[in-house]
C-alpha positions as a Markdown table, in Angstrom:
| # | Residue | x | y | z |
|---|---|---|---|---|
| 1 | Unk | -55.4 | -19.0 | -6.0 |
| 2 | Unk | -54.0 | -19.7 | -2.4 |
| 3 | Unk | -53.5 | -23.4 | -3.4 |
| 4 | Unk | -52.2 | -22.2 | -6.7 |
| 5 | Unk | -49.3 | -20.1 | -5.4 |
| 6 | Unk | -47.6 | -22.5 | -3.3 |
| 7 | Unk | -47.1 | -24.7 | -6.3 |
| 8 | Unk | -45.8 | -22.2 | -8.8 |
| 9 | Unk | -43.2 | -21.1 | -5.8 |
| 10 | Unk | -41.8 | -25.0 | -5.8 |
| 11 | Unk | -42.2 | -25.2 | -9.4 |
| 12 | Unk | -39.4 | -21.8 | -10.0 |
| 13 | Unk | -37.4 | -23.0 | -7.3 |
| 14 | Unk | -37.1 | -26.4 | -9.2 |
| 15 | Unk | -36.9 | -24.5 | -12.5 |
| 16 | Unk | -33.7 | -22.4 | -10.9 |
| 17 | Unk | -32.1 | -25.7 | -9.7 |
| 18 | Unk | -32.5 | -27.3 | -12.8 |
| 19 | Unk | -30.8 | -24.3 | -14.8 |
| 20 | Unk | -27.7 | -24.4 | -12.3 |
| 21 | Unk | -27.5 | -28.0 | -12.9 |
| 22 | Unk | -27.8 | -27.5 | -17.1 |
| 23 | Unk | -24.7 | -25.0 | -16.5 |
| 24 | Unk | -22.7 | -27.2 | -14.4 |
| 25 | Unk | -23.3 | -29.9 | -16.5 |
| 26 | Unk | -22.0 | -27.5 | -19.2 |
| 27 | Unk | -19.1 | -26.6 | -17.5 |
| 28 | Unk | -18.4 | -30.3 | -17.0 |
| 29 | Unk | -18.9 | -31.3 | -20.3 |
| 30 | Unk | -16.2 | -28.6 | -21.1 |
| 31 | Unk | -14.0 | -30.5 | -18.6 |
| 32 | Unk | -14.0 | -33.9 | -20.3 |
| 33 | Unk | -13.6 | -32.0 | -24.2 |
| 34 | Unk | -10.8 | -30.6 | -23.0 |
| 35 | Unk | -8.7 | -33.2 | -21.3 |
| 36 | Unk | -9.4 | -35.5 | -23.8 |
| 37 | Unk | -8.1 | -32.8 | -26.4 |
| 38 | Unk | -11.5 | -32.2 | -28.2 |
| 39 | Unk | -10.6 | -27.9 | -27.7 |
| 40 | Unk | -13.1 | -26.8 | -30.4 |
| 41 | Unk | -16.1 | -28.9 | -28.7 |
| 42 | Unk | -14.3 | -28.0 | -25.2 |
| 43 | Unk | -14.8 | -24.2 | -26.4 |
| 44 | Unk | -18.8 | -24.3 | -27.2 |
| 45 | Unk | -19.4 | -26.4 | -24.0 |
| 46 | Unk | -17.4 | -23.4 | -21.9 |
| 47 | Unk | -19.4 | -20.8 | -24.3 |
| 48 | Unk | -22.3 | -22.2 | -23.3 |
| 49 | Unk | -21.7 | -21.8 | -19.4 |
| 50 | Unk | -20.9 | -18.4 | -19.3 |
| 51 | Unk | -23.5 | -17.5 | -21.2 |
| 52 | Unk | -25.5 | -18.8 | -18.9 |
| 53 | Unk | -24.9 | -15.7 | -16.6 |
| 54 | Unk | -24.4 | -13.0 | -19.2 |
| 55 | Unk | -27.3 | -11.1 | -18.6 |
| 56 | Unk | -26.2 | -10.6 | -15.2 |
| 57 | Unk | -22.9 | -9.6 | -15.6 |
| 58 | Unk | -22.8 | -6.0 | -16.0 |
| 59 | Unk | -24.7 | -5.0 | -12.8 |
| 60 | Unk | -22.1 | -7.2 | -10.6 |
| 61 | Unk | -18.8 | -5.8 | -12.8 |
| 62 | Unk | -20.6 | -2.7 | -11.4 |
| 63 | Unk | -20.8 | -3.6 | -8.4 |
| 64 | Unk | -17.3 | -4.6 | -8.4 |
| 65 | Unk | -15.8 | -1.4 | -9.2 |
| 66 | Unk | -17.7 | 0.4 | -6.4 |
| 67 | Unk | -16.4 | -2.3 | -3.9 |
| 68 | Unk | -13.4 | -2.0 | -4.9 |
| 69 | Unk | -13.2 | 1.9 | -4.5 |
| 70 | Unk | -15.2 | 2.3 | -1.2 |
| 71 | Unk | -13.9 | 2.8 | 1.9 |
| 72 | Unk | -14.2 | 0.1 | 4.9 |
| 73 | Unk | -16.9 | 1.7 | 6.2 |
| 74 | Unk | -19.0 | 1.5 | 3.1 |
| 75 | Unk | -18.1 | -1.9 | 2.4 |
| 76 | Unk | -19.6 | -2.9 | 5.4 |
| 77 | Unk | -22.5 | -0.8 | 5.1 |
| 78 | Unk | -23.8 | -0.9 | 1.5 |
| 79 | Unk | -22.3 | -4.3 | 0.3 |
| 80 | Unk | -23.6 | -7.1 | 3.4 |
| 81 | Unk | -23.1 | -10.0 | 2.0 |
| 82 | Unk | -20.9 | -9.2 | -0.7 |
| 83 | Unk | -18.7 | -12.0 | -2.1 |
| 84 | Unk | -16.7 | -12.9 | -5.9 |
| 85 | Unk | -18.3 | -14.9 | -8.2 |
| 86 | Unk | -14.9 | -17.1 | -8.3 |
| 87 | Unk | -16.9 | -19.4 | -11.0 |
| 88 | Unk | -17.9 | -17.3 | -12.7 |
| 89 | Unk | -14.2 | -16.2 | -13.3 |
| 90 | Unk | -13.5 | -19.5 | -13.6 |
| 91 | Unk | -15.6 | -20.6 | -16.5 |
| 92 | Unk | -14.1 | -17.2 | -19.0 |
| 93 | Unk | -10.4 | -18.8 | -17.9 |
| 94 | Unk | -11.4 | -22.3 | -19.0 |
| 95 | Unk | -12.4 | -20.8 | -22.0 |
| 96 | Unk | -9.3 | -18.2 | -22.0 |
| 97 | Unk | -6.8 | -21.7 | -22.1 |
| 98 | Unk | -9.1 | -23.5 | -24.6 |
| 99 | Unk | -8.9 | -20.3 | -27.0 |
| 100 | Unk | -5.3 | -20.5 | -26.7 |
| 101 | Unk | -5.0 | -24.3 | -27.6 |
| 102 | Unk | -7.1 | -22.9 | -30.5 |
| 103 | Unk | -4.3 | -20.7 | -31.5 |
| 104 | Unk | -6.9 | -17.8 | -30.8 |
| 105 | Unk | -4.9 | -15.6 | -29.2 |
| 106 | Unk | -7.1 | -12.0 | -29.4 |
| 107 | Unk | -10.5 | -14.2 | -28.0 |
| 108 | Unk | -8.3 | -15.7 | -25.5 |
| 109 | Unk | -7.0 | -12.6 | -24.0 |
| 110 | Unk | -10.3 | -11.0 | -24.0 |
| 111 | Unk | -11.1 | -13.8 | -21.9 |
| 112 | Unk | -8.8 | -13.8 | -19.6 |
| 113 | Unk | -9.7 | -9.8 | -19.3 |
| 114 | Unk | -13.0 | -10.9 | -18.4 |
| 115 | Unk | -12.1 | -13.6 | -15.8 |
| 116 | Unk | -10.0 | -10.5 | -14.0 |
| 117 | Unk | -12.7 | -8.3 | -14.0 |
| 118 | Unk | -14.9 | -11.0 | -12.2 |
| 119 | Unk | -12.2 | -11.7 | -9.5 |
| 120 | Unk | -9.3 | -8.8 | -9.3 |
| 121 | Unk | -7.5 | -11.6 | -7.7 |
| 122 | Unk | -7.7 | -14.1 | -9.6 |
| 123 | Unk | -3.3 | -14.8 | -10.1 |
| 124 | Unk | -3.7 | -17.3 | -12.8 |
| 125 | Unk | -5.5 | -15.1 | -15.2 |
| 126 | Unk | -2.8 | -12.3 | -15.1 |
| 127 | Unk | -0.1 | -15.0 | -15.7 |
| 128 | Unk | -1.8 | -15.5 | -18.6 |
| 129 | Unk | -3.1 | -12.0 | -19.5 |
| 130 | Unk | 0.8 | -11.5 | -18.7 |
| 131 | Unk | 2.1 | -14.5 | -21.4 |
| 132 | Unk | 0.1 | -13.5 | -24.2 |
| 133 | Unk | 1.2 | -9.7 | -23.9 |
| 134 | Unk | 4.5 | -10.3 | -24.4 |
| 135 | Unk | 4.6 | -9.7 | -27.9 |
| 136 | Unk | 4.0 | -6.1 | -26.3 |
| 137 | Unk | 6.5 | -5.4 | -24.9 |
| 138 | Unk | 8.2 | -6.3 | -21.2 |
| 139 | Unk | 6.4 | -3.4 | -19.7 |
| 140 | Unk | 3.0 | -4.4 | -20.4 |
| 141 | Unk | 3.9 | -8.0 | -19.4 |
| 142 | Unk | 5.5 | -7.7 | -16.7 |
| 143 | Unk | 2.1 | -5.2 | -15.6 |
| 144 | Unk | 0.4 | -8.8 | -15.5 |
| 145 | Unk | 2.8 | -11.0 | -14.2 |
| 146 | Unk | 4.1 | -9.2 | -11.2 |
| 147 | Unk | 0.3 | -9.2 | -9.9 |
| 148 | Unk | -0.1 | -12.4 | -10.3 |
| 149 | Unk | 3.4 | -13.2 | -8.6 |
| 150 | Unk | 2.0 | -10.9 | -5.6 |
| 151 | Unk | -1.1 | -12.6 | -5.9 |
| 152 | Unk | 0.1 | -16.1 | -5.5 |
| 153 | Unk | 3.2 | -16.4 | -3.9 |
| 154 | Unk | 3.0 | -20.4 | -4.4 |
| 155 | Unk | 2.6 | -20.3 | -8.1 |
| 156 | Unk | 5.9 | -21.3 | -9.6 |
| 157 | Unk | 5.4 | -20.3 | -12.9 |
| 158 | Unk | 4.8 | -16.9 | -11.9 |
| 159 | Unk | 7.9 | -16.9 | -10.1 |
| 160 | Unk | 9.6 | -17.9 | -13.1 |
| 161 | Unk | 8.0 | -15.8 | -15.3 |
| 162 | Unk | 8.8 | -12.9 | -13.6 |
| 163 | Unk | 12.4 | -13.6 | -12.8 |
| 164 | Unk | 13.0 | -14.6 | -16.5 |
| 165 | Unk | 11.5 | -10.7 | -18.0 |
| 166 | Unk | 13.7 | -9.1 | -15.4 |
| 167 | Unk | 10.1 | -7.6 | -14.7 |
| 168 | Unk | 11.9 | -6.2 | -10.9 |
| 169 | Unk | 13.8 | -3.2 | -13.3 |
| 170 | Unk | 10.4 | -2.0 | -14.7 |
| 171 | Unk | 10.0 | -1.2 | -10.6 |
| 172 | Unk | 13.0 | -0.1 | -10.2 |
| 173 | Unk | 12.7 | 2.5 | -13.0 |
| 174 | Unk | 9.4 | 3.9 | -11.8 |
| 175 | Unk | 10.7 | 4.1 | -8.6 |
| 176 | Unk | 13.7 | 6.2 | -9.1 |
| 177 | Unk | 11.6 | 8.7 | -11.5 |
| 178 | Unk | 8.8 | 8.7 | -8.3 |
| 179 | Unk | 11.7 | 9.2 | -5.5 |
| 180 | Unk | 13.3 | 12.0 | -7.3 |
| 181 | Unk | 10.1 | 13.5 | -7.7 |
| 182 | Unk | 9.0 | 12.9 | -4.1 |
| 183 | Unk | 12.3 | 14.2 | -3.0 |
| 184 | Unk | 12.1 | 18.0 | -5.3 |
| 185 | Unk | 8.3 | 17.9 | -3.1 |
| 186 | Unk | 6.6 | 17.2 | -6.8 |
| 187 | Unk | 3.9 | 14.5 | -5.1 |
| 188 | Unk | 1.4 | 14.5 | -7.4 |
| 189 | Unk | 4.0 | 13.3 | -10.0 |
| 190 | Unk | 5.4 | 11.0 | -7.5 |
| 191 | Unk | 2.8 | 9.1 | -6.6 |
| 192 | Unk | 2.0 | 8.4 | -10.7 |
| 193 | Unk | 5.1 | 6.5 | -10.8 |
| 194 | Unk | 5.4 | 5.2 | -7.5 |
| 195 | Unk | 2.0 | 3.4 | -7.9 |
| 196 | Unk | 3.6 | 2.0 | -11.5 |
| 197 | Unk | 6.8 | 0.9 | -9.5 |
| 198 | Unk | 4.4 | -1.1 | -6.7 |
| 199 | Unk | 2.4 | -2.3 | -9.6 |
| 200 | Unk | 6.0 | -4.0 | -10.4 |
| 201 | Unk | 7.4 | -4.8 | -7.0 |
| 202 | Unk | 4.7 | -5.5 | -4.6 |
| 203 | Unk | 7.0 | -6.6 | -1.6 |
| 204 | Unk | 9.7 | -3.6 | -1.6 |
| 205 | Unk | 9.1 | -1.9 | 1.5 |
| 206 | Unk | 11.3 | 1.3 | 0.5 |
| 207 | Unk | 8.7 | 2.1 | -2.2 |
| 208 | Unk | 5.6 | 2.0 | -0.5 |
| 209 | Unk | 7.8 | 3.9 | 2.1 |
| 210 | Unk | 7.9 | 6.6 | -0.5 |
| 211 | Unk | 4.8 | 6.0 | -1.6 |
| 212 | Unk | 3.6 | 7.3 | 1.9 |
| 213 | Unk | 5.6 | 10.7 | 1.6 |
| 214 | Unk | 3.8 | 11.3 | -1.3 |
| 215 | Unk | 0.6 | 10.8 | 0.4 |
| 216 | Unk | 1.6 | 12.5 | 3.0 |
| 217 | Unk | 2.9 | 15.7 | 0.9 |
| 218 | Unk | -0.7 | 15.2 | -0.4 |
| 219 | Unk | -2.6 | 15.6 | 2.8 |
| 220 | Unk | -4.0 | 12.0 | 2.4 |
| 221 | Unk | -2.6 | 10.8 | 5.4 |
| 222 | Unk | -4.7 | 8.0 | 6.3 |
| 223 | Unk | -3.7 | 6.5 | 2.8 |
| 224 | Unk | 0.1 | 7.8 | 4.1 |
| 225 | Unk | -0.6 | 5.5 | 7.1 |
| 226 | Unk | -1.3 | 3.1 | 5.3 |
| 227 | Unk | 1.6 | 2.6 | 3.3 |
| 228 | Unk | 4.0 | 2.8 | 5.6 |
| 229 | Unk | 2.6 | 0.5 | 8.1 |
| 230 | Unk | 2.7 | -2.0 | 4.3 |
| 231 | Unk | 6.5 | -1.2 | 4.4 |
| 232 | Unk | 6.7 | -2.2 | 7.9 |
| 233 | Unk | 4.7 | -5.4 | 7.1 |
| 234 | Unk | 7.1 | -6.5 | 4.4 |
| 235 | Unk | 10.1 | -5.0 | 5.9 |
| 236 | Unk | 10.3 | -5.0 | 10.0 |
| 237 | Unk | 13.5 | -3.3 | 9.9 |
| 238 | Unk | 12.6 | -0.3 | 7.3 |
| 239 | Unk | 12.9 | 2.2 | 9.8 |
| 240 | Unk | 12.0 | 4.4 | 6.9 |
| 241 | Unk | 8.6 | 3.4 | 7.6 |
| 242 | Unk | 8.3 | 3.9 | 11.2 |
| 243 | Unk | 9.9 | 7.0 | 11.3 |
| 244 | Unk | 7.4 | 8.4 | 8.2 |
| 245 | Unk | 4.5 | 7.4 | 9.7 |
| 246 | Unk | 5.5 | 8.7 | 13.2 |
| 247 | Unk | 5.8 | 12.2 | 11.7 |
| 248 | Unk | 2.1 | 11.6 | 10.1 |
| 249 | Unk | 1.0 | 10.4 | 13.5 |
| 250 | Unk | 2.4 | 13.8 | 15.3 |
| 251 | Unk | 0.7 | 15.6 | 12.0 |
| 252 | Unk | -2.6 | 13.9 | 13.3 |
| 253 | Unk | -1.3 | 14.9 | 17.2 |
| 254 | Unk | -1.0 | 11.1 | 17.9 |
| 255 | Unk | 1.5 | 11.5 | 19.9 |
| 256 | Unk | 1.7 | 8.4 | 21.8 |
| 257 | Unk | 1.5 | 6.0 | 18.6 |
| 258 | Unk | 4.4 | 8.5 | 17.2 |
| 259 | Unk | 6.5 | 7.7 | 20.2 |
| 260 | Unk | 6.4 | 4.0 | 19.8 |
| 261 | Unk | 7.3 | 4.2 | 16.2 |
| 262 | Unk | 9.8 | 6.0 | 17.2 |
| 263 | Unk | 11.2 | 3.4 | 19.8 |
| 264 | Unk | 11.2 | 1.1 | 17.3 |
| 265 | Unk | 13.2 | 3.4 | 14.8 |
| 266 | Unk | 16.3 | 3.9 | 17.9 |
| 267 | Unk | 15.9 | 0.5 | 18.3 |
| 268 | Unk | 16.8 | 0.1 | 14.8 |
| 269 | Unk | 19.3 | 2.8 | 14.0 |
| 270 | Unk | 20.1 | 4.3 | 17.6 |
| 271 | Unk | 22.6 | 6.9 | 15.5 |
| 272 | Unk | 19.1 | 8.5 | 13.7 |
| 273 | Unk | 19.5 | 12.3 | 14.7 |
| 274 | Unk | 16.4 | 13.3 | 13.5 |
| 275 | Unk | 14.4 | 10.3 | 15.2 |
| 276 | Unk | 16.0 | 11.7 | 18.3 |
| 277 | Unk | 14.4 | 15.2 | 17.7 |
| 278 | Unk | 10.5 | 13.9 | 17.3 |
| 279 | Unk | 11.4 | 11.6 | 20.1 |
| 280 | Unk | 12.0 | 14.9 | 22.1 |
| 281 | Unk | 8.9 | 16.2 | 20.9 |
| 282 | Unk | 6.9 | 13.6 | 21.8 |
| 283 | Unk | 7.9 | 13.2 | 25.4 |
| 284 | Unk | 6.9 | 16.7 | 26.2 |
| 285 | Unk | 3.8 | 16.2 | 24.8 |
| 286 | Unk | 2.9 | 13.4 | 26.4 |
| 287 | Unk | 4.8 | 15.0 | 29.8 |
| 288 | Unk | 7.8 | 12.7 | 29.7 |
| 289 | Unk | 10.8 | 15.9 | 30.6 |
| 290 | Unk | 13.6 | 13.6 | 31.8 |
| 291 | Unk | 13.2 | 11.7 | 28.6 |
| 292 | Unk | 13.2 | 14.3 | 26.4 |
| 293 | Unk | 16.3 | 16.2 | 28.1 |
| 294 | Unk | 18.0 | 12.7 | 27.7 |
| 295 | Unk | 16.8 | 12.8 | 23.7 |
| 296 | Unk | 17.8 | 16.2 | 23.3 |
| 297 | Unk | 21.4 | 14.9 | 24.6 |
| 298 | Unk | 21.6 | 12.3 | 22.3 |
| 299 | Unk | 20.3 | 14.8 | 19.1 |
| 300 | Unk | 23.5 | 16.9 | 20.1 |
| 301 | Unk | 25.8 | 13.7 | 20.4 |
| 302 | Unk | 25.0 | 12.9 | 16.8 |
| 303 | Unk | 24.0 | 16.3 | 15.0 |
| 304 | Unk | 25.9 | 19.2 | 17.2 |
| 305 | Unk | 24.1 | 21.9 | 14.8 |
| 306 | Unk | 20.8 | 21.5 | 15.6 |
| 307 | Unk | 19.8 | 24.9 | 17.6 |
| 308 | Unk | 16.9 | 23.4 | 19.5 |
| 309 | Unk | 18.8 | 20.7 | 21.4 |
| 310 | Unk | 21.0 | 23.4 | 23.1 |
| 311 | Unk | 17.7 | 25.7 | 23.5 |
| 312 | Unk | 15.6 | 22.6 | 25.4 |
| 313 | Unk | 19.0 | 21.3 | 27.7 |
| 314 | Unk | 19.3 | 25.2 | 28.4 |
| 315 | Unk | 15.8 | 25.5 | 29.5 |
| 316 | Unk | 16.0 | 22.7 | 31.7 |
| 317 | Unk | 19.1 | 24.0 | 33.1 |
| 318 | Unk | 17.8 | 27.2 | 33.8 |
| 319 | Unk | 14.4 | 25.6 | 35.4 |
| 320 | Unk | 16.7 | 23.3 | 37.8 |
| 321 | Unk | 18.7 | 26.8 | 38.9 |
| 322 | Unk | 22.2 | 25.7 | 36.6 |
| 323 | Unk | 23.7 | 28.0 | 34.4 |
| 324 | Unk | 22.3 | 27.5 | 31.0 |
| 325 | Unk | 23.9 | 31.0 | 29.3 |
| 326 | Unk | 26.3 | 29.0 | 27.4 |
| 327 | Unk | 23.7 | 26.5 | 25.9 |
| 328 | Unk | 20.8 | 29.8 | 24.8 |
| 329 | Unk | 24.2 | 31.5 | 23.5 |
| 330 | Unk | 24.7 | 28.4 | 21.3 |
| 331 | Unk | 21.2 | 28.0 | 20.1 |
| 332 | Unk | 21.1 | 31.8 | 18.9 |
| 333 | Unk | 24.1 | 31.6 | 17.2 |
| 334 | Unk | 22.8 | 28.2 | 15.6 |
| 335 | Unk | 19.5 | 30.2 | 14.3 |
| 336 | Unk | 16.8 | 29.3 | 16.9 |
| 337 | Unk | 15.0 | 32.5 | 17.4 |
| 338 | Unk | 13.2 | 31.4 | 20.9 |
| 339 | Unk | 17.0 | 31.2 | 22.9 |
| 340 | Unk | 17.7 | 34.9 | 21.6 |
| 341 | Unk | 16.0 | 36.6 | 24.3 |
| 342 | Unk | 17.6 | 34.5 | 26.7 |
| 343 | Unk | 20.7 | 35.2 | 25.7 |
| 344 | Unk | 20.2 | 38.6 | 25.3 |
| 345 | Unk | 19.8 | 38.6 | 29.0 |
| 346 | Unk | 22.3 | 36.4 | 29.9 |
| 347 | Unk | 24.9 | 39.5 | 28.1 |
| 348 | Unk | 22.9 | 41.8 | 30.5 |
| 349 | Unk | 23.7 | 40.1 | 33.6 |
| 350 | Unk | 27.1 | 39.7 | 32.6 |
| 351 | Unk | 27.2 | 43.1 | 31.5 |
| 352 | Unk | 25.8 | 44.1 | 35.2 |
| 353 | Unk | 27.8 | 41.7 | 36.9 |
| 354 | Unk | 31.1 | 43.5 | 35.0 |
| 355 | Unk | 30.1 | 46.7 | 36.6 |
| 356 | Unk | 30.1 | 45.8 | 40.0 |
């Protein structure tokens, strides 16, 4: 039996090898039908290749799907080795194209269905997917054929395609109805359409910008992160996107990632009021008070109304012995609750003072 086992271990392994070959040499055969036009004999040669691994495609479509949703922890964890069966994908396009030389046009998108199950990333397949679903309607194409732009920013017929459906006003309608929904704080609705827009237009960093509010309005802020550092990525100016996820980083009390952000948003629109504000904030946290009076000057400079810029100079007045009376006066008047008692006893001095 010990001499036995050996053998029957080389003779699978040479069993297995010769079944890869038989499918390659389908695959092949496939080749040659169809580039010498034979599409019908090009179709049974393709059929038999993929059915070659049909048995074992629903447990890795499975597979796929839980990749695709875990997080980067998991993916390292519970998938080592992972990787796309790119042929696989392959051999249901082949047979998508040859189905459509074979005017069969309901097999042929079914294929190409298949081949972007295999590999999400596969940029020729949703050009096609995208083609054949014109009849449709320019939604539903353009769905197809703005991933596969994304996808494969080489592919000129993509590019074309895409240009030539206007498919950029299908992301610019979503994106309007997502904004005004981010904008009234309905974020649930938002992000519906905002993920339709990207789906659209990939590479417009204002809507993954507002993608992230929605996120964030969500409590998902690592997802929040994540967009607007993608709106940075596409956009290095979108100061948008610095200044969103700055807020998310103070939400997270990351202060000192919120302050660079924030450099980068003065650097970019040095007139940004608000930026100023969280700018403020963050120096104090991170025990910066000459930077943050200098901040506070600048919020005033630029938006006059804002109560807690007179409060903070007043408070650093008043700690360096000035007179501050006039700047807590302001800030109560303005609103801010927390220069009221100051002020209230700056009256009272002067009240005492008037006596004497």
């Amino acid at each position: 039996m010990k001499k036995i086992l050996p053998f029957l271990l080389f003779f699978a392994l040479i069993s297995t090898t010769l079944l890869k070959g038989q499918d390659d040499v389908n695959f092949l055969a496939g080749e040659r039908a169809y580039n010498l036009g034979s599409y019908k004999l090009a179709s049974e040669y393709y059929s038999r290749y993929v059915k070659s691994f049909e048995e074992k495609l629903p447990a890795y479509l499975s597979k796929v799907s839980s990749y695709d949703t875990s997080t980067p922890y998991e993916k390292s964890s519970l998938f080592p080795g992972y990787s796309i069966h790119h042929d696989w994908a392959v051999g249901y396009y082949k047979l998508g194209i040859t189905n459509l030389n074979l005017n069969d046009f309901e097999q042929a998108a079914k294929d190409f269905d298949v081949a972007i199950k295999i590999d999400p990333k596969y940029a020729e397949a949703y050009l096609q997917k995208g083609l054949l679903s014109k009849g449709k309607g320019k939604t539903e194409a353009c769905k197809y054929i703005s991933k596969a732009r994304w996808l494969s920013d080489t592919m000129k017929a993509a590019k074309a395609a895409y240009r030539d459906n206007f498919c950029w006003m299908c992301g610019i309608e979503y994106y309007v109805k997502g904004k005004t929904e981010v904008d009234l704080k309905e974020y649930a609705e938002g992000l519906q359409n905002l993920n339709l827009a990207i789906e659209y237009c990939q590479d417009s960093g204002n809507y993954y910008a507002y993608r992230g509010i929605a996120y964030e309005g969500l409590e998902k802020m690592d997802s929040a992160i994540a967009d607007y550092s993608q709106a940075i990525k596409i956009d290095s100016n979108n100061y948008i996107g610095y200044y969103r996820r700055s807020l998310t980083y103070e939400h997270v009390q990351k202060f000192k990632e919120a302050f660079a952000d924030l450099n980068k948003v003065l650097t970019i629109n040095p007139k940004f009021a608000d930026a100023y504000m969280h700018h403020a904030l963050d120096c104090e946290n991170l025990a910066m008070p000459e930077a943050a009076l200098y901040d506070y000057q600048q919020l005033l400079k630029y938006k006059p109304s804002e109560g807690i810029a007179w409060y903070k100079i007043g408070l650093h007045k008043k700690q360096n012995g000035e007179d501050a009376c006039d700047y807590f006066q302001k800030a109560a008047d303005l609103g801010n609750q927390d220069a009221k008692t100051y002020a209230d006893e700056c009256q009272k001095a002067a009240a005492r003072k008037a006596l004497k």
